[in-house]
C-alpha positions in Angstrom: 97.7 80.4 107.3 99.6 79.5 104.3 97.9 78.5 101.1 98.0 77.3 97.2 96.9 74.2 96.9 93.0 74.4 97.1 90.7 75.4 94.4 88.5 78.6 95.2 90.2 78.9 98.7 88.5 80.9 100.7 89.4 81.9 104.6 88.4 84.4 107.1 90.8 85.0 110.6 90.2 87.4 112.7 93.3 87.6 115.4 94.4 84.2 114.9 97.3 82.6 113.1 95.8 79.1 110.9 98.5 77.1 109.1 97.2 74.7 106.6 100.5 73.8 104.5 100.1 72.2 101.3 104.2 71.9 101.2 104.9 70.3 104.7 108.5 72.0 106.5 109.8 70.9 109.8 108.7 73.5 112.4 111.8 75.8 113.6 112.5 77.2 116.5 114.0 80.8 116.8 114.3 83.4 119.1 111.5 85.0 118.6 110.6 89.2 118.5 109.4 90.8 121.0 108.6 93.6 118.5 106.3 91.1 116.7 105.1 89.5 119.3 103.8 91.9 122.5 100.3 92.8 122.0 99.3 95.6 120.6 96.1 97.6 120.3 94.9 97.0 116.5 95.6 93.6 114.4 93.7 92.8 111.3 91.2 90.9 110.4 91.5 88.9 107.1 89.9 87.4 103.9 91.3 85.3 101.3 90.3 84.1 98.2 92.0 81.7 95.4 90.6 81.1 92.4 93.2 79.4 89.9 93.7 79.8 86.3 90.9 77.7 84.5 93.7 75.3 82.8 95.1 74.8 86.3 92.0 73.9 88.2 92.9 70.4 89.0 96.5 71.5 90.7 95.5 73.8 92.6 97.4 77.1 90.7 100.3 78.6 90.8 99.8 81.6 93.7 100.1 81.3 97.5 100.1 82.8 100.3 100.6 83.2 104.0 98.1 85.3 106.1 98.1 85.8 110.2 95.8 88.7 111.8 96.8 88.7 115.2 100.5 89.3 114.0 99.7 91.4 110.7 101.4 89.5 108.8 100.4 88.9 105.1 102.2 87.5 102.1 101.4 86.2 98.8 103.3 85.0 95.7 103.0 83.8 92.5 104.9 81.0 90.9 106.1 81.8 86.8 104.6 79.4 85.1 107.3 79.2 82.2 109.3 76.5 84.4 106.2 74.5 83.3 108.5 74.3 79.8 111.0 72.6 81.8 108.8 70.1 83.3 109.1 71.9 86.5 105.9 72.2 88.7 105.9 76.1 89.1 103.6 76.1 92.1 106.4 74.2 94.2 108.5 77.3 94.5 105.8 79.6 95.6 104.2 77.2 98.0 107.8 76.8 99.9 108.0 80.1 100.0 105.2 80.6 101.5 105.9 77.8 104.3 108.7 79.4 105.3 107.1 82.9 106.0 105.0 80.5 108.5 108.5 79.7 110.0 110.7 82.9 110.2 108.2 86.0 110.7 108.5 85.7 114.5 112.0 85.2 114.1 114.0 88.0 116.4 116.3 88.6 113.0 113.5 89.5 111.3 112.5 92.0 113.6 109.2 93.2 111.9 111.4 93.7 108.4 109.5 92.2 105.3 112.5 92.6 103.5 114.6 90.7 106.1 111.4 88.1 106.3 111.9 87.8 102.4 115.9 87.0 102.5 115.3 84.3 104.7 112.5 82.8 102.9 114.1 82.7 99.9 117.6 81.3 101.0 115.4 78.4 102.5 113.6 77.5 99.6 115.2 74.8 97.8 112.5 74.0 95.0 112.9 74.9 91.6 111.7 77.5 90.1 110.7 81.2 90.8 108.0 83.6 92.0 106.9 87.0 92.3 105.9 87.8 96.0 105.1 90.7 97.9 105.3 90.6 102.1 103.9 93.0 104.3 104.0 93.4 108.2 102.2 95.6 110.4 104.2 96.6 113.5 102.0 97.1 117.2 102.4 100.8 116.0 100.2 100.2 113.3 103.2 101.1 111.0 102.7 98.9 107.8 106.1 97.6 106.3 106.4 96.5 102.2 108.9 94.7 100.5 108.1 92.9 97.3 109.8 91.9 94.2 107.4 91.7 91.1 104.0 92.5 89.7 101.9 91.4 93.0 100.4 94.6 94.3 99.0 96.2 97.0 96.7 98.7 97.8 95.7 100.6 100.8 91.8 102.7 101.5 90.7 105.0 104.1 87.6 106.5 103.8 86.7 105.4 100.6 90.0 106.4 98.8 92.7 104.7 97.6 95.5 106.1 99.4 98.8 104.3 98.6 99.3 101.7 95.5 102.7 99.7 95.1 104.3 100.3 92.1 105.4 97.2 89.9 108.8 95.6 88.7 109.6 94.3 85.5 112.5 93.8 82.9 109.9 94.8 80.2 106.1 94.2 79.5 104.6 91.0 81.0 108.4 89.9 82.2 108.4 90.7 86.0 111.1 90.9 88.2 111.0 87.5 90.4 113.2 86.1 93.0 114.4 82.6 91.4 116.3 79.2 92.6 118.9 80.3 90.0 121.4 83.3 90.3 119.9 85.3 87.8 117.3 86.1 89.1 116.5 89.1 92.1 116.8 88.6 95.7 115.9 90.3 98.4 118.0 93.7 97.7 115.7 94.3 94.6 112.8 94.9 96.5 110.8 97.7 96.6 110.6 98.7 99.7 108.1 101.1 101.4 106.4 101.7 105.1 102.8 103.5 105.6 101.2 104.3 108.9 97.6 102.8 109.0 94.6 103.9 110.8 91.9 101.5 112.4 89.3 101.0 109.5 91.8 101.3 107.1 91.9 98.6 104.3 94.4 96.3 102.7 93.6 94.9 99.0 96.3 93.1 97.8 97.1 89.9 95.8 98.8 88.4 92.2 98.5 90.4 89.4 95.5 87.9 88.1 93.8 90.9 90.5 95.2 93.8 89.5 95.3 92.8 85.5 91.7 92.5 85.5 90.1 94.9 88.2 90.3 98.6 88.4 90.8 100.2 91.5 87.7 102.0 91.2 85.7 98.6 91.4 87.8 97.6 94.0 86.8 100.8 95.8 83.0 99.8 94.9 82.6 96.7 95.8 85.1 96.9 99.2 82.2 98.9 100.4 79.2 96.7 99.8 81.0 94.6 102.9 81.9 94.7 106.4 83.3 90.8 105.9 86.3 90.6 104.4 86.3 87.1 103.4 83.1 88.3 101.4 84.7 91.2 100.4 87.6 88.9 99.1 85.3 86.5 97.3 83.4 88.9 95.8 86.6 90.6 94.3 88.2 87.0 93.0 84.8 86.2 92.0 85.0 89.5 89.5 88.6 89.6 88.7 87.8 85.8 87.2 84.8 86.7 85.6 86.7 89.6 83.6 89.5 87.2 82.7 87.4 85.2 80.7 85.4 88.0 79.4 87.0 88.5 75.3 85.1 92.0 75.1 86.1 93.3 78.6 88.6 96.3 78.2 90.7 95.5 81.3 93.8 96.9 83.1 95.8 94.4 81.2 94.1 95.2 77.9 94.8 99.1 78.1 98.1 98.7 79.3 99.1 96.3 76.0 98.0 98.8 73.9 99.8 101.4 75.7 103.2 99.2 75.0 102.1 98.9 71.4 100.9 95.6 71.2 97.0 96.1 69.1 94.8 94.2 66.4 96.5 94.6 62.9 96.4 97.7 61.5 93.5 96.8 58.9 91.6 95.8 62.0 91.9 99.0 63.7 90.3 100.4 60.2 87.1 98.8 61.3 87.4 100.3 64.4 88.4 97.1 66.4 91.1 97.3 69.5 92.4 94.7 71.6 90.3 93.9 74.6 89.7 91.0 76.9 91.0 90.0 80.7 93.8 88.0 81.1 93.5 84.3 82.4 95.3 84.1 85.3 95.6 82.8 89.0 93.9 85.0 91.1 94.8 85.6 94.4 93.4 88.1 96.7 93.5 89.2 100.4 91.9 92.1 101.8 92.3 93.2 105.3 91.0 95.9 107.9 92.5 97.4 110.4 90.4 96.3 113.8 91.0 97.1 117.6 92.5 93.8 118.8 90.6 90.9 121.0 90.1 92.4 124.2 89.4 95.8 123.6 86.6 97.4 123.6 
């Protein structure tokens, strides 16, 4: 399923592949992967939830992203709303990117490589504009690949634990690294890239930094394990990520992390004992995942 043009989007799969496309592209054909496409044993079943930024209700956001359980593939990104300045929508680049992850990840070049998957979605994308994105396939191993370019993160849980957490790019505070229609910008080759080997019941959490900028990962930890769902699960953690952006007094990932790069209340403020605090407005984008036995096994 590929998505970013609804407003609190919410979807469930479980082994199936949806594709709803808010930017419409000409199906390909390719030859496609075996690699990718023989079954295998465990897929995932999937939640996602968009909420967008509270100023950018009416179009839908800015985020996307591309989900399919039965081939564990998952992708989001998240369009950089300063081409807004240049009367650019920013949500067209991120939504073709996203359409074109529906088109190439069975593709036998990409082979089960998220960082191939994200050269080829990129050099197809011919809006303006740019995007952070982060892609992630799951081979029939149960080996999970990463590449991303950006601030969208990732998490990984087994057992209750936060195993594995993707590290963000940037140039400097609040300034990620983002693949772009111009030639300054990164490309594929800049990606982080990273493989983990999942366990059935492991969980996926990730999504645009409107999640991780206002959640801690040990609420994420508490409230993935109120649910067996994971569109619930998914809701629940959009649902809380948006109430702390709007929440002045909340002291939030986002908030701590300013004041750890030195931007703080004036000095006379901090005499009265005041810090900076509050979420950051943002779209929020989430998708969580478990790792399931796949249809047909029992």
């Amino acid at each position: 399923m590929v998505s970013g043009a609804g407003w609190r989007l919410s979807v469930s799969i479980s082994n199936c592949t949806l594709l709803n496309l808010p930017f419409r592209t000409k199906r390909r054909q390719f030859p496609i992967c075996t690699a990718c496409t023989v079954r295998s044993e465990i897929s995932l079943s999937v939640g996602a939830r968009l909420i967008p930024h509270p100023r950018k209700v009416e179009r839908g956001g800015e985020d996307a992203f591309f989900i399919s359980g039965e081939n564990g593939v998952l992708a989001v990104a998240d369009g950089v709303s300063g081409w807004a300045e240049r009367k650019v929508d920013p949500a067209l680049f991120s939504r073709e990117l996203m359409s074109h992850v529906s088109n190439f990840f069975a593709d036998e070049e990409v082979n089960c490589d998220p960082q191939i998957l994200l050269r080829k979605s990129h050099e197809a994308t011919t809006s303006m504009g740019s995007a952070t994105a982060l892609f992630a396939m799951m081979e029939k191993n149960g080996t999970l690949k990463i590449a991303h370019v950006g601030d969208c993160g990732l998490r990984i849980i087994r057992k209750g634990q936060v195993i594995f957490t993707s590290c963000p790019q940037e140039h400097y505070f609040d300034c990620p690294y983002q693949i772009s229609s111009e030639s300054i910008g990164q490309t594929y080759e800049d990606a982080t890239v990273c493989s983990i080997k999942l366990k059935e019941q492991d969980i996926i959490v990730m999504g645009s930094d409107g999640l991780f900028d206002n959640v801690f990962d040990s609420e994420i930890l508490s409230e993935i394990s109120k649910f067996q769902d994971m569109a619930e699960a998914a809701k629940e953690l959009a649902e809380l990520a948006s109430n702390h952006s709007k929440d002045f007094y909340f002291d939030s990932p986002f908030s701590i992390e300013s004041r750890n790069r030195g931007f703080d209340v004036e000095w006379w403020e901090k005499l009265l004992g005041k810090k900076l605090t509050g979420g950051k407005l943002d779209d929020i984008t989430v998708i969580v995942a478990q790792v399931v036995k796949a249809s047909g096994e029992q």
